[in-house]
C-alpha atoms as a printed R data frame, in Angstrom:
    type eleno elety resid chain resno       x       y       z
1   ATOM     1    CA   UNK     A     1 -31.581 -48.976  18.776
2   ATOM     2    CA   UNK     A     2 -31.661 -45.881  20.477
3   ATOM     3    CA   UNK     A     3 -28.668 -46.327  21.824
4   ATOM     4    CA   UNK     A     4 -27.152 -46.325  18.444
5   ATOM     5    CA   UNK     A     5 -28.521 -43.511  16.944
6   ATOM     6    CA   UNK     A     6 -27.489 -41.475  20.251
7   ATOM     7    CA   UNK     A     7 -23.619 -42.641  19.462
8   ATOM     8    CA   UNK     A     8 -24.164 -41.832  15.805
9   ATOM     9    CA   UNK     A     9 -25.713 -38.276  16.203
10  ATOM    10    CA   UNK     A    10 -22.436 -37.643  18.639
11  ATOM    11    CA   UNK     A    11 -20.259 -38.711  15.966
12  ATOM    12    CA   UNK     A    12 -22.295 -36.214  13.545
13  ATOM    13    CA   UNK     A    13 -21.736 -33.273  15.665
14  ATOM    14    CA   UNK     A    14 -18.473 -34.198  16.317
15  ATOM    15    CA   UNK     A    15 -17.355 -34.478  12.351
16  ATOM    16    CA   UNK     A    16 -19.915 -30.929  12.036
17  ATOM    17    CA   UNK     A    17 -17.369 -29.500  14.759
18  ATOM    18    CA   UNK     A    18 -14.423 -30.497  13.193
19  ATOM    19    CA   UNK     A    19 -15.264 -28.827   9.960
20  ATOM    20    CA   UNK     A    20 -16.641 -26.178  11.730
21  ATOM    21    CA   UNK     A    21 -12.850 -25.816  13.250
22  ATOM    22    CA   UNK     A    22 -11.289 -26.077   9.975
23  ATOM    23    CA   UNK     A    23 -13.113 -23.525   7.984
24  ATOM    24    CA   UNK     A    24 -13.353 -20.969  10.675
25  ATOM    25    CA   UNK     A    25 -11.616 -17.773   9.592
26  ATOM    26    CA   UNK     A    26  -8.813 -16.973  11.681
27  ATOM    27    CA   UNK     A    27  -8.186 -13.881  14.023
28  ATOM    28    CA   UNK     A    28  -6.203 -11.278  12.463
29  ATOM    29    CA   UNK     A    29  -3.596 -11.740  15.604
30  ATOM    30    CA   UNK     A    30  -2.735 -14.842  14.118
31  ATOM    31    CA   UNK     A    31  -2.537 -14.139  10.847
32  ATOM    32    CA   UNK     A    32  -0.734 -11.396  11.126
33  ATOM    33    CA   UNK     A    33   2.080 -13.148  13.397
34  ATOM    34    CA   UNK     A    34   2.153 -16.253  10.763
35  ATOM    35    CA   UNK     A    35   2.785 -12.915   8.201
36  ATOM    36    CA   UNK     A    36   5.292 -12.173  10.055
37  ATOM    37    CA   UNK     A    37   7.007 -15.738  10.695
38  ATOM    38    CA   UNK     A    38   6.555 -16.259   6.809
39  ATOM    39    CA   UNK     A    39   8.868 -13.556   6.230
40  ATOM    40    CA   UNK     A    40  12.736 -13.693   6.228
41  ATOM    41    CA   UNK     A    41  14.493 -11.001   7.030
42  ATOM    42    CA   UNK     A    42  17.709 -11.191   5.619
43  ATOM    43    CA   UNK     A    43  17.353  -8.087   3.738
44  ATOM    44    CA   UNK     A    44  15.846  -5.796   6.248
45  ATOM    45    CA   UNK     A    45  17.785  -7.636   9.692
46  ATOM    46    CA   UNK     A    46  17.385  -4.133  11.245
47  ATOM    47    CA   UNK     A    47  13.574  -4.150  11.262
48  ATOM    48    CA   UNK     A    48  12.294  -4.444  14.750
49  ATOM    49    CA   UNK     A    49   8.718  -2.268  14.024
50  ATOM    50    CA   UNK     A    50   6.530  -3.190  11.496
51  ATOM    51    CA   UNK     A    51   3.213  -2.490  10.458
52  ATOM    52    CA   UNK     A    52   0.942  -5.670   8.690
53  ATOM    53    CA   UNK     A    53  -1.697  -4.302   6.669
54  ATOM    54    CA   UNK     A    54  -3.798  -7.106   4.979
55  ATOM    55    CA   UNK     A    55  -7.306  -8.710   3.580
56  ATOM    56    CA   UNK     A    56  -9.100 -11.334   3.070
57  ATOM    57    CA   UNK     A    57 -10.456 -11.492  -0.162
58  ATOM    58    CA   UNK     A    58  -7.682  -9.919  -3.192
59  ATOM    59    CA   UNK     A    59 -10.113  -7.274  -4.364
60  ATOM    60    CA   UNK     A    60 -11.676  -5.804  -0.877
61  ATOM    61    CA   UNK     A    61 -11.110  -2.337   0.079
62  ATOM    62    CA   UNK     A    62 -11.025  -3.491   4.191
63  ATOM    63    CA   UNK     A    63  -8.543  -4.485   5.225
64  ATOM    64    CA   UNK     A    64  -6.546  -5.373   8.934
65  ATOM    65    CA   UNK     A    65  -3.697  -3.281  10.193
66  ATOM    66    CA   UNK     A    66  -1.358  -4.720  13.061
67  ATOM    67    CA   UNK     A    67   1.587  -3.057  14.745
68  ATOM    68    CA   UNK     A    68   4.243  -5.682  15.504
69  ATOM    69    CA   UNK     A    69   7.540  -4.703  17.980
70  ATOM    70    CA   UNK     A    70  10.367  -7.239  17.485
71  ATOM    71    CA   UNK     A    71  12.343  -8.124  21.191
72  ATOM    72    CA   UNK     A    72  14.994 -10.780  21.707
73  ATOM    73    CA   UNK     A    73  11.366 -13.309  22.153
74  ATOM    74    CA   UNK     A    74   9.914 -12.476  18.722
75  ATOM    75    CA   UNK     A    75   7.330 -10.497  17.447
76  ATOM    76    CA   UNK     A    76   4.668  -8.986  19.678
77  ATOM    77    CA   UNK     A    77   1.349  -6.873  18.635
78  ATOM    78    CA   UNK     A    78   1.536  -3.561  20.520
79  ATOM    79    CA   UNK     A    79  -2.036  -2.663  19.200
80  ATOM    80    CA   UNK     A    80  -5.611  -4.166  18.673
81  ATOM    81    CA   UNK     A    81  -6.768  -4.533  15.465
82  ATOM    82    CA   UNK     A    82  -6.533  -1.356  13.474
83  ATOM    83    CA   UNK     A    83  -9.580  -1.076  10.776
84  ATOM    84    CA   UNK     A    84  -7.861   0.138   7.604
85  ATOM    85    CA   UNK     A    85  -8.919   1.254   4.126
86  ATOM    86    CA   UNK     A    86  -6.772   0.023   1.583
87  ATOM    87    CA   UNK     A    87  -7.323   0.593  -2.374
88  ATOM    88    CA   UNK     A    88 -10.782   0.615  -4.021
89  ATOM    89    CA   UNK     A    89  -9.940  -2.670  -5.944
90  ATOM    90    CA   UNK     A    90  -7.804  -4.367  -3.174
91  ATOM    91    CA   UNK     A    91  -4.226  -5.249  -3.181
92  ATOM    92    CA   UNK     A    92  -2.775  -5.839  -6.617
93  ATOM    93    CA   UNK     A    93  -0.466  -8.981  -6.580
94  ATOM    94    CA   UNK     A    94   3.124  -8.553  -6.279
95  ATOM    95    CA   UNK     A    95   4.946  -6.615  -8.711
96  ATOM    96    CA   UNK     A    96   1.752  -5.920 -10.861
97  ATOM    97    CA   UNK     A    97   1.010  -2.640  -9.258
98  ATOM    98    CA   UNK     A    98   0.472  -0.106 -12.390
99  ATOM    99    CA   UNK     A    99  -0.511   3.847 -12.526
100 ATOM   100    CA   UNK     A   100  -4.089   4.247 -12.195
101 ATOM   101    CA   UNK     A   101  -4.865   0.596 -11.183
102 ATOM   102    CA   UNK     A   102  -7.424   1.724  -7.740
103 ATOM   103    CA   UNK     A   103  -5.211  -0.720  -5.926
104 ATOM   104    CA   UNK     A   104  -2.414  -0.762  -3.452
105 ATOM   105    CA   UNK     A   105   0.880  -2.311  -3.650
106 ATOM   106    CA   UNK     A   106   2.014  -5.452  -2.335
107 ATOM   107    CA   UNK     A   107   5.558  -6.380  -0.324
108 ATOM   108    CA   UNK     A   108   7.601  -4.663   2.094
109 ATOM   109    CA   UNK     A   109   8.115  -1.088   2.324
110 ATOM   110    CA   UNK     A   110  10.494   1.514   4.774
111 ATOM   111    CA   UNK     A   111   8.132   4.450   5.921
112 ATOM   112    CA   UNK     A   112   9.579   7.677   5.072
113 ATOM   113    CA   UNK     A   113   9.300  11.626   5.626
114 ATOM   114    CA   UNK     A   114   5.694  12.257   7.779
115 ATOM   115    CA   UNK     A   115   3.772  15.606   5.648
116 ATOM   116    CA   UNK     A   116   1.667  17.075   8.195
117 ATOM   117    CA   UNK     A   117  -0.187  20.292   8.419
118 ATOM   118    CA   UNK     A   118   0.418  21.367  11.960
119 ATOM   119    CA   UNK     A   119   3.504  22.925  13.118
120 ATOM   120    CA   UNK     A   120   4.975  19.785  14.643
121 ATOM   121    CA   UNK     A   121   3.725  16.292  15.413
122 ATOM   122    CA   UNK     A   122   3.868  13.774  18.774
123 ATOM   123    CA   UNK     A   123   6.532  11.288  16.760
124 ATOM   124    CA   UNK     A   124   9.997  10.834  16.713
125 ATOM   125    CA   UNK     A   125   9.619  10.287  12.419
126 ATOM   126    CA   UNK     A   126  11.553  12.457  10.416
127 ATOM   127    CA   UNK     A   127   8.383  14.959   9.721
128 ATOM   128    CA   UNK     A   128   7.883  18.765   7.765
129 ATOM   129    CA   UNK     A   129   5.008  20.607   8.016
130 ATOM   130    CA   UNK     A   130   2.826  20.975   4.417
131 ATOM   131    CA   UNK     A   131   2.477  24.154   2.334
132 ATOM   132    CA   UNK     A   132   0.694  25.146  -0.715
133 ATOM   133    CA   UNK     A   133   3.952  24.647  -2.736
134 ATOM   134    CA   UNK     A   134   4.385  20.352  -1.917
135 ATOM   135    CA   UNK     A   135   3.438  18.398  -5.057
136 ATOM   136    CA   UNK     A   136   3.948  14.458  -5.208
137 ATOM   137    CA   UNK     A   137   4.150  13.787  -9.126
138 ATOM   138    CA   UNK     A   138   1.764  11.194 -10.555
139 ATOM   139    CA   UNK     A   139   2.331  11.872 -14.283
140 ATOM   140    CA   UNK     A   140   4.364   8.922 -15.319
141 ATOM   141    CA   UNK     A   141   6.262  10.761 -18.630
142 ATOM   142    CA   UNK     A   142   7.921  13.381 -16.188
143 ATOM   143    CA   UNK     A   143  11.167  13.343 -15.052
144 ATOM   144    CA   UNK     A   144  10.078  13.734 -11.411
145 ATOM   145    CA   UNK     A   145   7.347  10.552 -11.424
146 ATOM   146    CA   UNK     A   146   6.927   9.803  -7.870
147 ATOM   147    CA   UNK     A   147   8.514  12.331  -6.448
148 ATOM   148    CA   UNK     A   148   8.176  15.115  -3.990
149 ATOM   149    CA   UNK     A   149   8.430  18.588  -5.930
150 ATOM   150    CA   UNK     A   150   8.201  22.058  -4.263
151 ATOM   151    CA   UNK     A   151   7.056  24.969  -6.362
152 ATOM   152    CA   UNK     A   152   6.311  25.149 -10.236
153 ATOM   153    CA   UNK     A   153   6.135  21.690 -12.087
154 ATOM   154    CA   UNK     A   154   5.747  20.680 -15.969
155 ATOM   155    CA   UNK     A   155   3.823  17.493 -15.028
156 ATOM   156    CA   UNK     A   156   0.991  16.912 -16.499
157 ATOM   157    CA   UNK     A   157  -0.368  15.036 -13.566
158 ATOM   158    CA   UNK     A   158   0.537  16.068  -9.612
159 ATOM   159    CA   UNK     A   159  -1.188  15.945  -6.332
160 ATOM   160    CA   UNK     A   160  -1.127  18.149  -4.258
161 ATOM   161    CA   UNK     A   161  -0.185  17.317  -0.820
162 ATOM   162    CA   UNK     A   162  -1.971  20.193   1.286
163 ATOM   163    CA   UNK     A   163  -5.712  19.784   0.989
164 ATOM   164    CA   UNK     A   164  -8.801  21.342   1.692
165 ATOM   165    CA   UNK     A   165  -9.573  18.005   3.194
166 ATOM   166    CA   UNK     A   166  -7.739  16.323   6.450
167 ATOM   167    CA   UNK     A   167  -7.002  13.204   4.481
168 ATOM   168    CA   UNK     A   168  -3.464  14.389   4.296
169 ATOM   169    CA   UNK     A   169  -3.098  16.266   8.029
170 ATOM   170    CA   UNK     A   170  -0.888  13.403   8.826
171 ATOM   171    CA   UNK     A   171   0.519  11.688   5.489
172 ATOM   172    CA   UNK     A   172   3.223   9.643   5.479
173 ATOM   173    CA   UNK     A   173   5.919   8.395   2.658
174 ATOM   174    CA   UNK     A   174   5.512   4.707   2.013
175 ATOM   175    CA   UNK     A   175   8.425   4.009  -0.248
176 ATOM   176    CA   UNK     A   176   7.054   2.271  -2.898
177 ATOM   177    CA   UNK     A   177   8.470   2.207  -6.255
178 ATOM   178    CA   UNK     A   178  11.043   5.368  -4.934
179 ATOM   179    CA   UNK     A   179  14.279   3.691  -5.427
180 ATOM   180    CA   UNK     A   180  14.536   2.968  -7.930
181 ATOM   181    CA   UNK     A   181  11.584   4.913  -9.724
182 ATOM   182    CA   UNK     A   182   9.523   2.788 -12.768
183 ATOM   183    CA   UNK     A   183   7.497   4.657 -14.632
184 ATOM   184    CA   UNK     A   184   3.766   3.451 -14.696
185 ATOM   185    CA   UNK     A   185   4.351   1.480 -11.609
186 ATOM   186    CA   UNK     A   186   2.386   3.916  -9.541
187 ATOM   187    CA   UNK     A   187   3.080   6.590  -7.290
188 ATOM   188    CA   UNK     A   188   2.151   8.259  -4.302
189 ATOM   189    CA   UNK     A   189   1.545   5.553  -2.357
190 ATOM   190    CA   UNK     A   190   0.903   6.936   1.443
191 ATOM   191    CA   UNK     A   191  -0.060   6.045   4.877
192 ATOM   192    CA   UNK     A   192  -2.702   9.195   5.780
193 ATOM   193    CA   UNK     A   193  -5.813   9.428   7.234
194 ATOM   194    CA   UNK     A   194  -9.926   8.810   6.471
195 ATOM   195    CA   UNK     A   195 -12.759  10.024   8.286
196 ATOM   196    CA   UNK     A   196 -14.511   6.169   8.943
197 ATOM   197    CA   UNK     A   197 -12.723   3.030   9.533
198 ATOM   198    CA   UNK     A   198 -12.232   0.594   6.248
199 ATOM   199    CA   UNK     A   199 -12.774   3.848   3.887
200 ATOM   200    CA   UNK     A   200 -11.345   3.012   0.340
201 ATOM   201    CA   UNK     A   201  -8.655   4.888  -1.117
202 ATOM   202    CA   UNK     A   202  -7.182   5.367  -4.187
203 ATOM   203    CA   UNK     A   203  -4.189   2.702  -3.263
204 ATOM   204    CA   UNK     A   204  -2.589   4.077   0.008
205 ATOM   205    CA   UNK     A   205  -3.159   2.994   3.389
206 ATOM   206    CA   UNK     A   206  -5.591   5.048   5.875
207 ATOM   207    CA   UNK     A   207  -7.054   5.042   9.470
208 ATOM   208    CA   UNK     A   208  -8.590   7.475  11.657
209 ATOM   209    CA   UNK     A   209  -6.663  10.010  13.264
210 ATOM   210    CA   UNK     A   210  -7.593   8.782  16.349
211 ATOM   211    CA   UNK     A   211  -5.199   5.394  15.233
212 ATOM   212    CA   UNK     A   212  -3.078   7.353  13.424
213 ATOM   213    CA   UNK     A   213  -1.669   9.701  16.290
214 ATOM   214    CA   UNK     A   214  -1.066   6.622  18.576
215 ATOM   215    CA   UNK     A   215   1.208   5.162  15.443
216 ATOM   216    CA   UNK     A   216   3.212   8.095  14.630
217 ATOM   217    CA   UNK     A   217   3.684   8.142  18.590
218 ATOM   218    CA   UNK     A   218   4.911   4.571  18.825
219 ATOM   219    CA   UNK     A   219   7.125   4.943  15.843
220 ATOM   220    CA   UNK     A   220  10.997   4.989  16.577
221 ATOM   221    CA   UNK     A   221  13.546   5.497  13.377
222 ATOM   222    CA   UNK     A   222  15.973   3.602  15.460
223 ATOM   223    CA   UNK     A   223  13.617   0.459  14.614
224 ATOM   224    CA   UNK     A   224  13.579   1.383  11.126
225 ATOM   225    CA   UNK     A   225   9.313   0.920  10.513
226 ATOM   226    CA   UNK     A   226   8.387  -1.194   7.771
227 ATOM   227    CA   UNK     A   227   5.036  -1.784   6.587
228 ATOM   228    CA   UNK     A   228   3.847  -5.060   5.361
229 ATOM   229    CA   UNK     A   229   1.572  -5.210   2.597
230 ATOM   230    CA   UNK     A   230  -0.845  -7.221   0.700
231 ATOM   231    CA   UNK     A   231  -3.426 -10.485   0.425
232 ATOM   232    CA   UNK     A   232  -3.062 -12.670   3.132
233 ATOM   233    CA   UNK     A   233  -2.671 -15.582   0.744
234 ATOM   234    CA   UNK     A   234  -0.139 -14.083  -1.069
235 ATOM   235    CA   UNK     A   235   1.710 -13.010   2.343
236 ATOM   236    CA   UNK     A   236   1.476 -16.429   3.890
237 ATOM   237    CA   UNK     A   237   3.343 -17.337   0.650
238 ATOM   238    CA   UNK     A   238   6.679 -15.767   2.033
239 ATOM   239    CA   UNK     A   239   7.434 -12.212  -0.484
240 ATOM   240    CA   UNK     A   240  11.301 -12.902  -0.310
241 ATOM   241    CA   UNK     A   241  11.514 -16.757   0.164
């Protein structure tokens, strides 16, 4: 008798383990290199850096950021896990992004023109360095919505891009909704800093300077950057199958 319920309390823990194996989260590494493999490239066959920026659960604010370096093997992290703060209310689902929402943007995006406040920064990134006169238009009825204005503006609605804060020391185009521009779709959608790891934003993409400066350093126009956006779910799904 004893024998048996020694067998069957070894078949308990093994069934126990099993589940155990099934329902354990996975490391970020691995998701973000199934991201990756879920993606086809046919549209962007020149990306060989790219950044994979996503959560767990639609509407958290924390969110994993993983840099990825394409060779003739496949992809390969070049990082650990970056902590990142993504939008207060998450990721909104693809192409459901509006003005206002507290959420970032889902798919893939080219990284564009680096605002910094210093004279110059450690990148190779096309970069300029902020004044009081940058604006990046927010005000969806203006002819310049989501766009980069110098000087004077009409808008209604602007941010500017030099603050008394360092959130924008290093802030970085993603370019979302930019080409072409729909109004209400949201703008100003950057990769800048925060003070903490996993800080929420309003919908861009931030981590300490300490991440950010090894980043910018990595980055090489020549591998045309791309960042990766979104749910896990819904990037495990394949954006452009």
């Amino acid at each position: 008798m004893m024998q048996k319920y020694n067998k069957l309390a070894i078949l308990l823990a093994f069934l126990f383990a099993m589940a155990a194996c099934k329902t354990a989260p996975q490391k970020p590494e691995i998701m973000g290199q199934k991201i990756l493999e879920s993606i086809q490239w046919k549209d962007q066959p020149d990306v060989c850096q790219a950044l994979v920026v996503f959560n767990s659960a639609a509407d958290d604010h924390h969110a994993n950021l993983m840099a990825y370096e394409k060779t003739e093997q496949g992809w390969h992290p070049v990082f650990e896990v970056i902590p990142a703060g993504i939008g207060e209310n998450g990721f909104a689902p693809i192409n459901e992004k509006v003005e206002g929402d507290g959420k970032s943007p889902t798919g893939i995006f080219a990284l564009g023109n680096l605002f910094t406040y210093l004279d110059s920064a450690d990148t190779k990134m096309p970069h300029q360095k902020t004044t009081a006169e940058d604006k990046w238009i927010d005000d969806p009825e203006s002819e310049y919505y989501n766009r980069h204005v110098q000087g004077e503006t009409d808008a209604q609605s602007y941010e500017n891009l030099l603050l008394k804060s360092d959130a924008y020391k290093y802030c970085m185009v993603i370019e979302y909704n930019t080409n072409p521009v729909v109004k209400g779709k949201g703008s100003a959608i950057f990769f800048h800093l925060n003070k903490t790891d996993n800080e929420s934003t309003a919908g861009c993409v931030a981590i300490t300077e300490e991440n950010m400066l090894r980043v910018l350093k990595w980055f090489d126009p020549k591998s045309n950057p791309h960042i990766i956006m979104g749910n896990k779910d819904e990037l495990l799904s394949g954006l452009n199958q």
